[in-house]
VEXTIVEX-761743 format. One line per field, with one value per residue: residue in one letter; chain; x, y, z of N, C-alpha, C in turn. Coordinates in nm, 4 decimals. Each point is the difference from the previous one (the first is absolute). Layout:
BEGIN
type A	...
mol A	...
n.x X	...
n.y Y	...
n.z Z	...
ca.x X	...
ca.y Y	...
ca.z Z	...
c.x X	...
c.y Y	...
c.z Z	...
//
This chain:
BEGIN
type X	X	X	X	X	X	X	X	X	X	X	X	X	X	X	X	X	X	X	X	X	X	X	X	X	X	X	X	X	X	X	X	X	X	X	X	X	X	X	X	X	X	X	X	X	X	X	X	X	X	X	X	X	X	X	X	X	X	X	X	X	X	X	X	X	X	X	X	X	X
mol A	A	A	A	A	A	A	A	A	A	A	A	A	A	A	A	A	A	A	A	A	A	A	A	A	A	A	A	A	A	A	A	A	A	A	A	A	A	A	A	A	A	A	A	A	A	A	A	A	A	A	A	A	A	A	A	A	A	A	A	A	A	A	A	A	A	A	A	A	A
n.x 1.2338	-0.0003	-0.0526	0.0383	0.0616	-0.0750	0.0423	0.1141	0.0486	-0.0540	0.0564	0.1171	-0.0083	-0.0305	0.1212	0.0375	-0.0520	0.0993	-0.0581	-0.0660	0.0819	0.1160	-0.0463	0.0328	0.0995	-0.0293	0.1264	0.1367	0.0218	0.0613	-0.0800	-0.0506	0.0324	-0.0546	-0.1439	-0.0678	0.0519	-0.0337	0.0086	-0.1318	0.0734	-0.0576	-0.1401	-0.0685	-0.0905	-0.0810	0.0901	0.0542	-0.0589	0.0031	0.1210	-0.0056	-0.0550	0.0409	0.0800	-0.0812	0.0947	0.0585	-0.0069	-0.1389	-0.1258	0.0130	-0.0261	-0.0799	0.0005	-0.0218	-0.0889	-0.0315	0.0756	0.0442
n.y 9.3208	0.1219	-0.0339	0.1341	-0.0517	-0.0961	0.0509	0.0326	-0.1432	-0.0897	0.0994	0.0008	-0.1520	0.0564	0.1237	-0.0352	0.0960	0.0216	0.0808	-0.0756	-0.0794	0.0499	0.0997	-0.0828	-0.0284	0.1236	0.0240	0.0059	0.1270	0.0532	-0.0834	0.0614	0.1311	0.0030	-0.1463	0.1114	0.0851	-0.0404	0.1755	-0.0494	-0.1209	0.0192	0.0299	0.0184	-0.1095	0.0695	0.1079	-0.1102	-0.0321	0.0545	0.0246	-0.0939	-0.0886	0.0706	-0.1390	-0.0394	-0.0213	-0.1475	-0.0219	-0.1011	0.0863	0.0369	-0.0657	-0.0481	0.1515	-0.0633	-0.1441	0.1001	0.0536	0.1537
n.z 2.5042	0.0204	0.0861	0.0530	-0.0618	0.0824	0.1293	-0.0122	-0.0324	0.0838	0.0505	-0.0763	0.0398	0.1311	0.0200	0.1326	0.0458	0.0691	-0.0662	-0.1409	-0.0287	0.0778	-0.0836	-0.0696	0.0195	-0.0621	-0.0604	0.0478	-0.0705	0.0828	0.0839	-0.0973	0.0173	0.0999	0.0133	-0.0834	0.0618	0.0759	0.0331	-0.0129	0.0170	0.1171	-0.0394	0.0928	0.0090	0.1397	-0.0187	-0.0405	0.0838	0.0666	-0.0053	0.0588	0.0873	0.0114	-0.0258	0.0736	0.0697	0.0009	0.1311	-0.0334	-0.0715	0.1356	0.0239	-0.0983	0.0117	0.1145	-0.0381	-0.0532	-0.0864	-0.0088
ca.x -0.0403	0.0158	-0.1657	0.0189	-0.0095	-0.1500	-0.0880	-0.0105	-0.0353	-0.1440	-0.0506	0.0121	-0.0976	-0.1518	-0.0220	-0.0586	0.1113	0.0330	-0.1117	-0.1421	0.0000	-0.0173	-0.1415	-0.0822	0.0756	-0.0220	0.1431	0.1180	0.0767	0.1350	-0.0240	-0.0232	0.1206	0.1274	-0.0516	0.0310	0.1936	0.0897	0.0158	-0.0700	0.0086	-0.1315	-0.0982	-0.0289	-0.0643	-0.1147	-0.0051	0.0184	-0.1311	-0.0974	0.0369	-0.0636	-0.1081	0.0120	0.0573	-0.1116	0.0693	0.0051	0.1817	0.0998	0.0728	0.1666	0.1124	0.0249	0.0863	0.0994	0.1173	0.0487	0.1282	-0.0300
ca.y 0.1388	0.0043	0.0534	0.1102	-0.0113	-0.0659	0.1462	0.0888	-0.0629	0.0373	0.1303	0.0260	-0.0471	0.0407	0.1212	0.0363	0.0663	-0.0155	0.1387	0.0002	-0.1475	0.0882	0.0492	-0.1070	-0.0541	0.0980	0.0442	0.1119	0.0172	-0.0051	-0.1396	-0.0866	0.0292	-0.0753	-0.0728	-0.0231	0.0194	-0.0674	0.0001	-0.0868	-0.1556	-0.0285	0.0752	-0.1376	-0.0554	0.0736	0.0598	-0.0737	-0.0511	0.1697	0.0312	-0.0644	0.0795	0.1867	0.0480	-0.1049	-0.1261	-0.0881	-0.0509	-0.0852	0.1266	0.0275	-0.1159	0.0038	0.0415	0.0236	-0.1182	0.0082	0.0248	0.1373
ca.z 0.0022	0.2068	0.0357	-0.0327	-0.1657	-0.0438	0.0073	-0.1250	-0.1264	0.0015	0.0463	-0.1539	-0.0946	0.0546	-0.0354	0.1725	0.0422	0.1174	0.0902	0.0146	0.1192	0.1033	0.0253	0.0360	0.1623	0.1305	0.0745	-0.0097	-0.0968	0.0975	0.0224	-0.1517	-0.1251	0.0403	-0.0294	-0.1228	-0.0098	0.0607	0.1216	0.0818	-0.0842	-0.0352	0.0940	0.0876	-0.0584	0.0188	-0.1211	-0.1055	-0.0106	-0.0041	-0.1524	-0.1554	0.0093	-0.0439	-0.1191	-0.0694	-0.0815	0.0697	0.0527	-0.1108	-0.0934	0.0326	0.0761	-0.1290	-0.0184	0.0666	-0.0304	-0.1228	-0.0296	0.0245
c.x -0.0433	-0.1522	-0.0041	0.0283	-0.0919	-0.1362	0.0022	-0.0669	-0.1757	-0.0518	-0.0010	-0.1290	-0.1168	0.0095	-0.0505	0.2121	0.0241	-0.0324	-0.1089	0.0260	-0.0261	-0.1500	-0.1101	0.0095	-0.0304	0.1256	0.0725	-0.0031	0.1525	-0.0099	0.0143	0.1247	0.1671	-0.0183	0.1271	0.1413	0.0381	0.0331	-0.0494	-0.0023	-0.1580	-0.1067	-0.0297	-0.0704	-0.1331	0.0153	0.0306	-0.1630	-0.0304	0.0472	-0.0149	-0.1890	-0.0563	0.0197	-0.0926	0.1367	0.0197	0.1429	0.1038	0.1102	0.1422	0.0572	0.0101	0.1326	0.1337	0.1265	0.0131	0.1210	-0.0141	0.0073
c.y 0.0351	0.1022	0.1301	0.0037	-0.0935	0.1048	0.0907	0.0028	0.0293	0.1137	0.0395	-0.0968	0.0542	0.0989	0.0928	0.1065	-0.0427	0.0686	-0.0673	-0.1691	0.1083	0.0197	-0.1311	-0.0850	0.0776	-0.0241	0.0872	-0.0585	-0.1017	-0.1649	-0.0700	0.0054	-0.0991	-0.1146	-0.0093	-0.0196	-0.1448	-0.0033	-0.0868	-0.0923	-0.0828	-0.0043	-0.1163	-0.0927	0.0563	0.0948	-0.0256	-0.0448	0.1573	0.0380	-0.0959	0.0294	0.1330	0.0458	-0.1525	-0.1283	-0.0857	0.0387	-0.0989	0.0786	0.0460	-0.1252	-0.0577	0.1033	0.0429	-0.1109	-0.0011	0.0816	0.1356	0.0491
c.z 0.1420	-0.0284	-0.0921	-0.1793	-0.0523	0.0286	-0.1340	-0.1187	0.0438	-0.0126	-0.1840	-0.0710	-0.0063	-0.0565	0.0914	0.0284	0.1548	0.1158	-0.0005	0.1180	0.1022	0.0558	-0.0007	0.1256	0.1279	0.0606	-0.1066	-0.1939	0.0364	-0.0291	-0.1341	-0.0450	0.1246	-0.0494	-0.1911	-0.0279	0.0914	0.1637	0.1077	-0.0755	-0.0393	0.1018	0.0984	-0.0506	-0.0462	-0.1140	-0.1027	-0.0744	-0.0602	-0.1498	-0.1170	0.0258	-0.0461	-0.1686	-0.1218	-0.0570	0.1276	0.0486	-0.0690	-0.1060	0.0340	0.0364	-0.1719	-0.0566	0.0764	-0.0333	-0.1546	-0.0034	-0.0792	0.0432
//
């Protein structure tokens, strides 16, 4: 599963819209929703940290769903 559809999935379990990450990150609407689709394959490490951070789950949490299959 590629970053951006493990994003999703979280963003749905939580029940967090892609506006409200945004507003929590203090960045672009623009930034997330590329993040979510794909356009950007995946955030740097530093924000990798920040969005799980932000969103109260572990990094483990995505790299868990990223080598899963979905």
């Amino acid at each position: 599963m590629e970053y951006g559809k493990a994003l999703r999935s979280i963003l749905r379990e939580l029940d967090v819209s892609q506006a409200e990450l945004a507003r929590r990150m203090n960045t672009s609407t623009a930034y997330v929703s590329q993040l979510c689709s794909g356009k950007i394959k995946e955030p740097s490490l530093s924000k990798a940290y920040e969005i799980a951070d932000v969103l109260g789950v572990s990094v483990d949490r995505f790299v868990e769903l990223m080598r899963s299959e979905g």
